[in-house]
N, C-alpha and C positions, 0 to 999 in steps of 0.2 A: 150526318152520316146515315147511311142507309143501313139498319140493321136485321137483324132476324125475331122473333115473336116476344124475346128476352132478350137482353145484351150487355149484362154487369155480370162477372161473375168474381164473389172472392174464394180461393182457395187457401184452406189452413196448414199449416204445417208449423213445427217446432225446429228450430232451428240452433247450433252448438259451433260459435266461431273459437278461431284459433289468433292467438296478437299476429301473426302475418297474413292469416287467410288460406292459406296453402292446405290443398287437401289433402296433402302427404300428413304434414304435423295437425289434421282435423282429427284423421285416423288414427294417429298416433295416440292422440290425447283422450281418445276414448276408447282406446281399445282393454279388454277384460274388466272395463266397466258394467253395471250392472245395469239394465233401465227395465220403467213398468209400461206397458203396452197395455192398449184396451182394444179385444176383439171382439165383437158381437155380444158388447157393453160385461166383460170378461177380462176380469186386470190378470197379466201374466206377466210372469218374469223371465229376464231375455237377457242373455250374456251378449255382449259384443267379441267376437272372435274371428278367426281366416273364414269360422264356415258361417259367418250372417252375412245377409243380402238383401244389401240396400245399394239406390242409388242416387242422381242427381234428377231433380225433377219436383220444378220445370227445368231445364235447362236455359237460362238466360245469357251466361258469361261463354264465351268461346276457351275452357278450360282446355283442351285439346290442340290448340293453335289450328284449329281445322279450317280449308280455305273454302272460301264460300256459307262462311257459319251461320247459319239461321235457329232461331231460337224454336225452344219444341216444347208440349207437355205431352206425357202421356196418360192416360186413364181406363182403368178398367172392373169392371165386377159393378157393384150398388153404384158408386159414385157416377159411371160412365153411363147408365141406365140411368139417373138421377137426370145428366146432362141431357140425353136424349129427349127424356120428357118432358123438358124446358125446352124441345127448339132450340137448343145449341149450335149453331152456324157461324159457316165464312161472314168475316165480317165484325161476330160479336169479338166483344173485350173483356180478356182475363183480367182482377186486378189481385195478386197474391200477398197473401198476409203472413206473418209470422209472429210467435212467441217470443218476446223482450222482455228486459228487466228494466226499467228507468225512476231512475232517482229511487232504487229499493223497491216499486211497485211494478207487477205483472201487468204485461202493455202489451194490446194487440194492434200490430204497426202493419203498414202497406210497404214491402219491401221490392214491387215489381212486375208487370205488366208485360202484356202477351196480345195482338191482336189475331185472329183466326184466320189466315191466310189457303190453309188447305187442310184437309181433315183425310187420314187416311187408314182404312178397316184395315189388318193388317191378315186377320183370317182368311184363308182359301187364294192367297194369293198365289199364281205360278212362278217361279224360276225367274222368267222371263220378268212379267210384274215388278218382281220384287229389284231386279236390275235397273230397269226402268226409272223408277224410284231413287235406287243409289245414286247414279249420274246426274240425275235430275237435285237431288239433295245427299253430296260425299257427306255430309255431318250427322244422317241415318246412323251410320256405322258404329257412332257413339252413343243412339239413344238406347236405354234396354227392353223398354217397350217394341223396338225393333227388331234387334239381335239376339233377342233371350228366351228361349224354348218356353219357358213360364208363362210370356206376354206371349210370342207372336201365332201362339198356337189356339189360345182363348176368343173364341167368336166374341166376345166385347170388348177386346183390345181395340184400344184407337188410339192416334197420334195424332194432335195439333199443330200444325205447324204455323208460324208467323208469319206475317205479310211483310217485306222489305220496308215497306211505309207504314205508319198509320196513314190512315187513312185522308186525303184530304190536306196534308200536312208534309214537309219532308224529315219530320222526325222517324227515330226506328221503331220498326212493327212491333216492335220490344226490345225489353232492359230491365235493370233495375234504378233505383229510386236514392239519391243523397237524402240522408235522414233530415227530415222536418219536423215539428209539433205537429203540423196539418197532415202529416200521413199517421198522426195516432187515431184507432178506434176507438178506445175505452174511453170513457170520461172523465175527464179530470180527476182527483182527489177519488179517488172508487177503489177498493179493495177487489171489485167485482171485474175481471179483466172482459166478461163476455157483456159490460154493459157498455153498450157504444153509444156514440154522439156524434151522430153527421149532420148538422140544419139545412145542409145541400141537397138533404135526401129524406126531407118531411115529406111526411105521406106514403110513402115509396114503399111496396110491398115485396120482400124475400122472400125465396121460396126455402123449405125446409126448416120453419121456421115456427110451427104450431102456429099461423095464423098471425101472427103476431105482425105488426106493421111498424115504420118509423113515424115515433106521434108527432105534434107539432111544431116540439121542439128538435126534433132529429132525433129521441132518444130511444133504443130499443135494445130489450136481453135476447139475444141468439142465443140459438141453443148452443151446450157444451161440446156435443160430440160434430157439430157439422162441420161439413167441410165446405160446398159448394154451394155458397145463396146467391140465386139467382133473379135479374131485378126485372122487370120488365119494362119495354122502352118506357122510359121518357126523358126528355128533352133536359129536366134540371142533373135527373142523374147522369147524363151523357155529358154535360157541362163540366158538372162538377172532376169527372176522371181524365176529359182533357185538359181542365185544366192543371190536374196536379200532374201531369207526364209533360206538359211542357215548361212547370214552373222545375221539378226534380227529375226528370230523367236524366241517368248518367250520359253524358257526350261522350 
């Protein structure tokens, strides 16, 4: 596969299921709950209520029933400046990670993948533009990075959008992931959930990452606060991500 100057990326997020899934009983089950947020390495406390604002993203699942549904992320502020500065492009490969509990221990798991099919500044778009777009992709309409005064008015808004294929392959440009072992990061038996173990990805240098590289054994501590490590091509790390999306991607 042809990539751009970098083309791994993992994105973090914490994640709160519900026993069916439904976003209706997600909201429910955490609403007037309490949670701790860190902003600009500043823990605050944050009610969940009608007036917080959060959304879906990445968006992988066509929760919407929307026709023509293509998978999206959006990003903006430090993290999308992060991107840029890695040469983030059509082409490269999202692989999204999440916060789990397994067997009592805190586990950082690979829950789903995105490849970069089009990329779109959402800033100083006209009327016009912005129609364009819609028809071109009706499942805009659901992203909030699109639609939401907040994002699309911010000069580093941007939207990812997915390629109908991976690439080379006729699997989807994205999805997520049937749980495996082999989509766990953290290493075995570790209390330390940012201490990962990939052997697929010895050598391999992330970026955002104080320098720090995966040593021989695949093993390496990410920092706590990052979100977006970025690998630069090569060949074993590109293996290694196709392989796990054609062994676990959902059909």
């Amino acid at each position: 596969m042809q990539r751009a100057k970098r083309n791994k990326i993992f994105t973090g997020k914490k994640y709160i299921y519900t026993d069916d899934g439904s976003l209706q009983n997600l909201c429910k089950s955490i609403s007037g709950e309490t949670l701790y947020i860190t902003e600009n390495k500043v823990r605050k406390k944050v009610k969940l209520d009608e007036n917080t604002h959060c959304h879906l993203d990445p968006q992988l699942l066509n929760y919407f029933n929307e026709n023509n549904f293509i998978g999206s992320l959006g990003q903006v502020m430090q993290a999308e400046s992060h991107l840029e500065n890695q040469s983030v492009g059509v082409g490269d490969l999202f692989l999204f990670y999440g916060w789990y509990k397994i067997d009592n221990k805190d586990k950082q798991v690979l829950f789903g993948y995105l490849q970069i099919g089009e990329i779109i500044k959402t800033y100083g778009l006209t009327d016009e533009e912005r129609k364009t777009y819609e028809n071109k992709y009706p499942c805009l309409k659901y992203q909030p990075h699109w639609n939401t005064e907040l994002y699309k008015n911010d000069k580093s808004n941007t939207i990812y959008l997915a390629r109908e294929t991976l690439k080379d392959t006729n699997l989807s440009g994205y999805g997520t992931f049937k749980y495996s072992p082999e989509l766990v990061l953290t290493k075995d038996n570790q209390d330390l959930k940012t201490l990962w173990q990939i052997p697929s990805l010895a050598g391999c240098m992330p970026s955002w990452n104080n320098g720090r590289k995966f040593d021989s054994n695949g093993e390496i501590r990410v920092s706590d606060l990052g979100q977006e490590f970025v690998i630069e091509e090569c060949k074993q790390a590109e293996n290694w991500a196709i392989s796990l999306i054609k062994k676990y991607a959902k059909r």
